[in-house]
Short mmCIF file of the C-alpha atoms (twelve columns), coordinates in Angstrom:
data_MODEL
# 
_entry.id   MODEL 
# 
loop_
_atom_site.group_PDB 
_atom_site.id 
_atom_site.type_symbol 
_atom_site.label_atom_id 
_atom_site.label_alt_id 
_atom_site.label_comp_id 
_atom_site.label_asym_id 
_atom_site.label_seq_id 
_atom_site.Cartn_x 
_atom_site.Cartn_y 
_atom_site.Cartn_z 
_atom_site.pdbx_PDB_model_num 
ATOM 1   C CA . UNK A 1   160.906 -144.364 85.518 1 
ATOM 2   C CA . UNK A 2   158.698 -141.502 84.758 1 
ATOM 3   C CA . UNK A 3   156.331 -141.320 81.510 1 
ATOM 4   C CA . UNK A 4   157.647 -139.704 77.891 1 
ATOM 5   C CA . UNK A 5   156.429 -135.886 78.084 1 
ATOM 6   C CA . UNK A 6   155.371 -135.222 74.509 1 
ATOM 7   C CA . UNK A 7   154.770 -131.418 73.812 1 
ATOM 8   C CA . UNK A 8   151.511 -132.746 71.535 1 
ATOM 9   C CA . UNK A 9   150.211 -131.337 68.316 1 
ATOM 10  C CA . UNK A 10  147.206 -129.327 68.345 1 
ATOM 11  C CA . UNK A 11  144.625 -128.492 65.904 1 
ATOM 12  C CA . UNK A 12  145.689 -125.226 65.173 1 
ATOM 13  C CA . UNK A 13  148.806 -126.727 64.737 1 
ATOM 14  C CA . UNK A 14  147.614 -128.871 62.120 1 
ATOM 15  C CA . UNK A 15  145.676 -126.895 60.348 1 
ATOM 16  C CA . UNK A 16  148.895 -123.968 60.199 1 
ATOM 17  C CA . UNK A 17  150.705 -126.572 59.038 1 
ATOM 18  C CA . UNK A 18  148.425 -127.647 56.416 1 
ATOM 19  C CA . UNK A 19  147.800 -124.106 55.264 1 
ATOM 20  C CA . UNK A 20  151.655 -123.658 55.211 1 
ATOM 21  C CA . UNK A 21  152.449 -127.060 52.690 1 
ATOM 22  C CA . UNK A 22  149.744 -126.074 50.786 1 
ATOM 23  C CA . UNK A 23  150.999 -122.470 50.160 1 
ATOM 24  C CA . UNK A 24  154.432 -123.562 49.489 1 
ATOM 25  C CA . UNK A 25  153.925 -126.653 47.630 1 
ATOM 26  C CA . UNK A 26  152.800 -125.704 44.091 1 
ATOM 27  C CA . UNK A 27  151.786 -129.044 43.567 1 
ATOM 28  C CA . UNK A 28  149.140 -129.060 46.980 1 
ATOM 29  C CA . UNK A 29  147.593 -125.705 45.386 1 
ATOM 30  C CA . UNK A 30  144.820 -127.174 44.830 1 
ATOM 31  C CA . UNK A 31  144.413 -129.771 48.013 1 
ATOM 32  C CA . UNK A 32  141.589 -128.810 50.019 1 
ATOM 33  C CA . UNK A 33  140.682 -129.826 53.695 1 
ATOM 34  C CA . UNK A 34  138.153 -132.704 52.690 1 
ATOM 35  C CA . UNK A 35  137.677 -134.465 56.047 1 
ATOM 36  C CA . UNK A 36  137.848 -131.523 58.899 1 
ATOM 37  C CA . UNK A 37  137.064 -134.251 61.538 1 
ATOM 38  C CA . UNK A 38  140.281 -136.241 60.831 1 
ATOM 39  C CA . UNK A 39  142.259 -133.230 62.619 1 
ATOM 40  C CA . UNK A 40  140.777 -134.399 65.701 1 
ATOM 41  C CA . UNK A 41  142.115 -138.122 64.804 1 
ATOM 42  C CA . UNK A 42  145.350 -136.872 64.251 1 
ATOM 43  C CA . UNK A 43  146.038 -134.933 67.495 1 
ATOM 44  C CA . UNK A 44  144.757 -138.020 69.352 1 
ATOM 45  C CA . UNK A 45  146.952 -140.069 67.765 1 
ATOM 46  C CA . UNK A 46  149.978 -137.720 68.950 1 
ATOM 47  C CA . UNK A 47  148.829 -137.983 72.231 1 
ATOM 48  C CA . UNK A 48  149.584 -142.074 72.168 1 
ATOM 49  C CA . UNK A 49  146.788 -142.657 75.595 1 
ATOM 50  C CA . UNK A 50  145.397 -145.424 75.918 1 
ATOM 51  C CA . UNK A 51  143.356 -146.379 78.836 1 
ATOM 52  C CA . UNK A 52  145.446 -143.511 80.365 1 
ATOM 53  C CA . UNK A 53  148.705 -144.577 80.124 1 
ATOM 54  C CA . UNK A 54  150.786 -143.480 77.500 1 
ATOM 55  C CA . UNK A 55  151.816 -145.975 75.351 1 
ATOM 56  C CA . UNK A 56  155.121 -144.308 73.244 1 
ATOM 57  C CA . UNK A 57  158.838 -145.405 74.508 1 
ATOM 58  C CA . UNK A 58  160.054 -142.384 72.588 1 
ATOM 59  C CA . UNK A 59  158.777 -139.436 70.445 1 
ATOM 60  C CA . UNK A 60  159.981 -141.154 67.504 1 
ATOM 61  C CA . UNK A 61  156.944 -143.570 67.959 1 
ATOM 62  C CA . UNK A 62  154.479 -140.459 68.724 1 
ATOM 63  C CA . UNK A 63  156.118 -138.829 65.265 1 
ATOM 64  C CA . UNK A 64  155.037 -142.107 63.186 1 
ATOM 65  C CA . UNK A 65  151.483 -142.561 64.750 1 
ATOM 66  C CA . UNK A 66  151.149 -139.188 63.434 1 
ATOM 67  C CA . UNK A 67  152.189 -139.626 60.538 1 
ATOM 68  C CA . UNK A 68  150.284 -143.325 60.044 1 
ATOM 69  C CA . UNK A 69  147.272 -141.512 61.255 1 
ATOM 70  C CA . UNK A 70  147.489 -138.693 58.491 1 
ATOM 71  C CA . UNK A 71  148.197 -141.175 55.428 1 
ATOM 72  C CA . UNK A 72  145.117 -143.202 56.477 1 
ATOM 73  C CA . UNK A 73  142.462 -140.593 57.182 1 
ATOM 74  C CA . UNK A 74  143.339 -138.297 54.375 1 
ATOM 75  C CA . UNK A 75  142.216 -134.995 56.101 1 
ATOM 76  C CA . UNK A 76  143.269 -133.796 52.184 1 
ATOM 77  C CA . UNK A 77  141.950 -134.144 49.112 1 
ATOM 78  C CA . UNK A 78  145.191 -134.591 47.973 1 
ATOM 79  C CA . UNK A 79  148.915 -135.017 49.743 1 
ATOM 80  C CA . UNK A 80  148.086 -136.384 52.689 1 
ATOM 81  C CA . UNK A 81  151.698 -138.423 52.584 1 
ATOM 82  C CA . UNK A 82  153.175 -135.032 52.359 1 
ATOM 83  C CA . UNK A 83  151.419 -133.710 55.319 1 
ATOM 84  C CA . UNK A 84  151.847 -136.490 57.577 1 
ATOM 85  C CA . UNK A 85  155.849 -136.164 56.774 1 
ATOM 86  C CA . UNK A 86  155.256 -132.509 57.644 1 
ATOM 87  C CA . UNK A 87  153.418 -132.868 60.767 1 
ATOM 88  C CA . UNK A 88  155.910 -135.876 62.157 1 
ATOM 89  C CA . UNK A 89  158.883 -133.425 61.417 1 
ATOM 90  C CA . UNK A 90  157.095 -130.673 63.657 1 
ATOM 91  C CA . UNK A 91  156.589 -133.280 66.352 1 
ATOM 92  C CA . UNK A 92  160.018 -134.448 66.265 1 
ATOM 93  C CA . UNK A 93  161.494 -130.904 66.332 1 
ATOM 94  C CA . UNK A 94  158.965 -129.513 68.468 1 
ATOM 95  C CA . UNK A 95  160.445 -131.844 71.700 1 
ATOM 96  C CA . UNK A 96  164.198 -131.554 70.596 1 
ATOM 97  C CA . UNK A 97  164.682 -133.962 68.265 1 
ATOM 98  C CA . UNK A 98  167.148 -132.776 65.369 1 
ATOM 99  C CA . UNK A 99  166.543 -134.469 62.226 1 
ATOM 100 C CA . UNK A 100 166.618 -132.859 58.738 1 
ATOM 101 C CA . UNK A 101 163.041 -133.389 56.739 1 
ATOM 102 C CA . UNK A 102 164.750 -136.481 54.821 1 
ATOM 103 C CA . UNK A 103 165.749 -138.433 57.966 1 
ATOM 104 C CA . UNK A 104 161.578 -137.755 58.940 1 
ATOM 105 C CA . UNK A 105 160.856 -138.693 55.830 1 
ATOM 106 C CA . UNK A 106 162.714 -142.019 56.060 1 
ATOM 107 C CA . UNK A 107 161.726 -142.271 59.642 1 
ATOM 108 C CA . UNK A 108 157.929 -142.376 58.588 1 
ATOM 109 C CA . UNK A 109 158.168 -144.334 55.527 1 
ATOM 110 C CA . UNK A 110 160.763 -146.559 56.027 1 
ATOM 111 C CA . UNK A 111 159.496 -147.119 59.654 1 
ATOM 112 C CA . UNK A 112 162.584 -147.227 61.248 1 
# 
């Protein structure tokens, strides 16, 4: 059986995306980028490696560590549960995965 190929996040990525919600999101207007290191925490967590074996049985899994990562190192001041819902999505679509933005959502906080 070979290993789950997960097209990963990157930082740019993240930080598109963050610039993105926060543009579009009237409510995030005023979210800023309070912990820049947490990006780095996030696209790790994508990457689901551990002792260099990937560790995800599908990129459903990779989409919620993402997510879980996001809500608890708050890269935001603000909206962080937002964010991680917005950065799962782009995982999940990004490797073929066709879900609308409320079966992410329920995906990531209904962790099913």
């Amino acid at each position: 059986m070979s290993a789950l190929q997960i097209q990963l996040l990157s930082e740019a990525a993240i930080l598109a995306a963050t610039d993105e919600l926060v543009a579009t999101v009237p409510e995030l207007a005023d979210a800023t980028l309070a912990r820049p290191w947490t990006i780095s925490a996030i696209v790790a967590a994508s990457s689901g490696v551990i002792a260099g074996h990937r560790s995800f049985p599908a990129i459903s899994a990779a989409a919620q560590a993402v997510a879980y990562a996001t809500f608890h190192v708050k890269p935001l001041s603000f909206g962080n549960t937002a964010l991680g819902a917005l950065l799962a999505h782009i995982l999940l679509t990004t490797n073929g995965e066709e879900l609308s933005f409320a079966e992410t959502w329920d995906l990531v906080k209904g962790g099913t």
